[in-house]
C-alpha positions in Angstrom: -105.3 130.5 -9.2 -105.0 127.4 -11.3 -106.8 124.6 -9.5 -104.8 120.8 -8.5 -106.1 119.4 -12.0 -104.2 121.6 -14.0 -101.4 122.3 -12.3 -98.6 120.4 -14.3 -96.9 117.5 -12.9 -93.6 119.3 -12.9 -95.0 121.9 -11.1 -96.2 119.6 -8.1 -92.8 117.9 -8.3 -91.3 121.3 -7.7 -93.5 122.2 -5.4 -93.1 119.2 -3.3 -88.9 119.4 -3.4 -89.4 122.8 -2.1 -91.2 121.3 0.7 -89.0 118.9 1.5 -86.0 121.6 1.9 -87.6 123.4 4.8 -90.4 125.4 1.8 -87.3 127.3 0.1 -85.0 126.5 -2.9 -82.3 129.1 -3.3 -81.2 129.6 -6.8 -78.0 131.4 -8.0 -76.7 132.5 -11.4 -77.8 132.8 -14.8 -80.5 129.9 -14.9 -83.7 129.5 -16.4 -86.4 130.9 -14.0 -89.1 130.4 -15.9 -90.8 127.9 -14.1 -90.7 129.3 -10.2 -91.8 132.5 -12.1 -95.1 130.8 -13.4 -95.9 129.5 -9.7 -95.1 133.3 -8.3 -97.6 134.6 -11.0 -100.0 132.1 -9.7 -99.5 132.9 -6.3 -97.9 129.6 -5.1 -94.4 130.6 -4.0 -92.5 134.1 -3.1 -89.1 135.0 -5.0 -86.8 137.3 -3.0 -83.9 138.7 -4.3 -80.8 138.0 -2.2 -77.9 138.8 -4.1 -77.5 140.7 -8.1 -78.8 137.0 -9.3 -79.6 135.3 -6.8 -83.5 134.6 -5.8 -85.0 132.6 -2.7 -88.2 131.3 -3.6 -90.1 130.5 -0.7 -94.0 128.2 -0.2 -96.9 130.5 0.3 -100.0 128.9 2.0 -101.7 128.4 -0.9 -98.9 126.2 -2.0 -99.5 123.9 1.3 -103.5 123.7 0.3 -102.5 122.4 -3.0 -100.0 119.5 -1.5 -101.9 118.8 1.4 -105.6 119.2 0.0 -107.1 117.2 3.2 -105.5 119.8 5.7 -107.4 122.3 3.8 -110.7 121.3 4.7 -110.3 120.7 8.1 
């Protein structure tokens, strides 16, 4: 897994909205999925298919150790 450093700031911004709605972010339709599939390869976030193209992507715990670094020590 990537370390805090080099995880794009995109990436922490999407990480962080998917906090803020409850650690999901449904996604329907054709879109590009290219960057909640980069986080599932590192191990951040789950995607689970709920419909023929629809995915949830839900926060793993690694995820939380990356926005809340502090918690992670204690």
């Amino acid at each position: 897994m990537r370390t805090v450093m080099k995880l794009e700031q995109d990436a922490i911004r999407l990480l962080q909205s998917m906090q803020r709605s409850d650690g999901r972010k449904y996604t329907a339709g054709a879109i590009d999925r290219s960057r909640y599939e980069l986080l599932e390869q590192e191990g951040l976030i789950q995607g689970t298919r709920v419909g023929p193209t629809d995915i949830v992507y839900t926060l793993l715990p690694a995820a939380e150790k990356i926005l809340h670094p502090s918690d992670a020590l204690h």
